[in-house]
N, C-alpha and C positions, 0 to 999 in steps of 0.2 A: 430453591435458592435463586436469587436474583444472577440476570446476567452479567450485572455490576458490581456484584459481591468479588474484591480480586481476592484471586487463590491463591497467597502469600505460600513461596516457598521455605521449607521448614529450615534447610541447609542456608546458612548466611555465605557460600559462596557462592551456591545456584541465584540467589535474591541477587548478592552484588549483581552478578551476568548477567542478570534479566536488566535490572536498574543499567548498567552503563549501553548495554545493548540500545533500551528505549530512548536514553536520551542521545546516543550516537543518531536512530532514526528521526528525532524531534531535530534535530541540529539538520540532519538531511534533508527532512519535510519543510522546516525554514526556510532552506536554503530553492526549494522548488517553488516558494511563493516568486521569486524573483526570476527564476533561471525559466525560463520557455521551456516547452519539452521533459522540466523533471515531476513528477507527479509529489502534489504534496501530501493528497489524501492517503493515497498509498503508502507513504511513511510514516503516517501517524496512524495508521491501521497498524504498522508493524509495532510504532508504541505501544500503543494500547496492549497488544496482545505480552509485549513485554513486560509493560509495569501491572498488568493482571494478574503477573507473577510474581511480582515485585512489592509493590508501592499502592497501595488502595488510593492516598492523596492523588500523586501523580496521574494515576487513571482517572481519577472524578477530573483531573485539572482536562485532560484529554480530552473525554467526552462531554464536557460542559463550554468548550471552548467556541468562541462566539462564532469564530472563521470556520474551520471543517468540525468542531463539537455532534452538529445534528450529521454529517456523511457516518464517523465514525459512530458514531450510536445507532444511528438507524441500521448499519452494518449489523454491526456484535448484536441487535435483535432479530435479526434476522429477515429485517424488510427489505433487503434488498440495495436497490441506488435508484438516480430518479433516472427519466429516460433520454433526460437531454446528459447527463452526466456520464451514460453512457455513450452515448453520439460522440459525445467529446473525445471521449478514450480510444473508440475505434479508430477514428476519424489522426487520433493523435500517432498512435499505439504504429498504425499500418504506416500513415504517411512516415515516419521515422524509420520504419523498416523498410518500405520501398525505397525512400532513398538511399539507406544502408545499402541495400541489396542491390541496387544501381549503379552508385555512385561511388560509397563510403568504403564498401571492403573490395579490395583485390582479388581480380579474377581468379587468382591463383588459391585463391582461399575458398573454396566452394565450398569445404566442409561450415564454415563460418558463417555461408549464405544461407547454408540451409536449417542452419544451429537456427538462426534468427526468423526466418521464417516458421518453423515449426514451434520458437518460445511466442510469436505474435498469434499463429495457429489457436495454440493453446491458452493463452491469454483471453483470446477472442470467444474460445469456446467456452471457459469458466464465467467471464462479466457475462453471457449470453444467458447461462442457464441461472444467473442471480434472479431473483423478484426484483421487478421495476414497479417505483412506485410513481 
């Protein structure tokens, strides 16, 4: 079976959830075209994997789409990301967290500093072990 084949679920309430889910993410990934700092690929990675459950249309419209289409595909087969696209992330991912951890969260909040350090940790160690294309 194709990785594009979406796996419609059977229940018409799990579908609705998948469908409002993915386009609450499409609405989020929009909104990171514009915004610094929000990742849009990332949202429409969460699409995708929504309307995979959802909406077969919706997903072709995802992964054919002319701006992230080829991130999000080349994802879901398994190739990875490219290697400046990762640069970008680290590069992104850390400086937001160092200045959180700096600057942004209150000393008194260390459980908070280390929340964020250890999700950019982890962050960092998932895109690492991706295939770079």
């Amino acid at each position: 079976m194709s990785p594009h084949t979406a796996q419609i679920k059977t229940s018409k309430t799990a579908r609705i959830s998948w469908l409002v889910a993915g386009c609450i993410s499409v609405c989020i990934g929009f909104i990171g075209i514009i915004v610094p700092g929000l990742p849009t690929t990332v949202f429409m990675l969460i699409a995708a994997a929504c309307f995979y459950r959802s909406s077969q249309r919706f997903y072709d419209w995802v992964i054919s789409h002319k701006l992230f289409g080829h991130y999000v595909k080349n994802y879901r087969e398994g190739k990875g990301m490219p290697k400046r696209a990762k640069v970008v992330a680290f590069l992104f991912m850390w400086g937001f967290v160092l200045f959180a951890v700096a600057f942004g969260i209150p000393d008194h909040l260390l459980w908070a500093k280390i929340l964020a350090s250890l999700a950019a940790t982890t962050g960092t160690g998932y895109i690492a072990t991706l295939p770079t294309l």
